[in-house]
N, C-alpha and C positions, 0 to 999 in steps of 0.2 A: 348757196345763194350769197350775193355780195353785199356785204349789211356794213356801210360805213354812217358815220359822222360827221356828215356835212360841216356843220358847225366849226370842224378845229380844222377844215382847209380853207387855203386860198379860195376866193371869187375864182381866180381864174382855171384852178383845178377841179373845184368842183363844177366847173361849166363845162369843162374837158371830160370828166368822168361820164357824167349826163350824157354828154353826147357817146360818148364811147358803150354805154350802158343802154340807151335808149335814144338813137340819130331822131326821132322823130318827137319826143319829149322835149325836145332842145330848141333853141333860137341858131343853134347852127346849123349851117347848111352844107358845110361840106370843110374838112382840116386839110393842108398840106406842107409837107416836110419841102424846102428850099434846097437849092441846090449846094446851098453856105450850109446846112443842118437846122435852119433855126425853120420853128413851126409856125404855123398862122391857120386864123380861120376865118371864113366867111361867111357872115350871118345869113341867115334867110331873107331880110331887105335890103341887102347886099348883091353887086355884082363882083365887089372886087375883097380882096383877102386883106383886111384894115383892122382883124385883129392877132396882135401878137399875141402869142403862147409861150415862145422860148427857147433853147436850143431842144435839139428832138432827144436826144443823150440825156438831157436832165429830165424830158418827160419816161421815157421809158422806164429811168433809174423811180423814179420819184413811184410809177405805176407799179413795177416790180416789188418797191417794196410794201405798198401800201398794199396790193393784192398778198404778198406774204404774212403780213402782220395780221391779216383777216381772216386765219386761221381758216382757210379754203380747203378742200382736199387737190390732191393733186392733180386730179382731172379735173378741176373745178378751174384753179389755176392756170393751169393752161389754156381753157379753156377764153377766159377772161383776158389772158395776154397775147395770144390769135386777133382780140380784137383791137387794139390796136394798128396792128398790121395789115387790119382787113377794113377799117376804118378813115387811114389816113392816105391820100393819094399824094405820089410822089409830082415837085414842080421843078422844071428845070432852067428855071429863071438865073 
């Protein structure tokens, strides 16, 4: 199970995590990666994607290590970094 510390992240990654951990606990509605790399998401009283998150490169880095540091097993790990990928839809703007 993934047990972090809200507290010593970014607003903007621990709103990422949230979503990534629990799509339906969240005010987001839906992330996607741009065709530049950089990510956004769209809140739930949202039509349109008016919030930045970052390059996707920095999020993955940033998710990878923070899933390592949480001392996961390895299925666990994996497990948790599927959902990124399974979480973000690609935009071809």
């Amino acid at each position: 199970m993934l047990v972090i510390d809200r507290d010593v992240l970014s607003p903007t990654m621990a709103m990422v995590i949230n979503y990534l951990v629990d799509p339906h606990g969240t005010n987001i509605a839906e992330m996607a990666v741009l065709a530049d790399g950089h990510c956004v998401a769209r809140s739930v009283e949202s039509e349109r994607y008016d919030i930045y998150i970052g390059l996707y490169d920095d999020l993955d880095l940033s998710w990878r290590r923070l899933l390592h540091a949480s001392n996961l097993s390895e299925l666990e790990e994996e497990r948790y970094l599927r959902l990124l990928t399974q979480r973000i839809v690609s935009k071809g703007y």
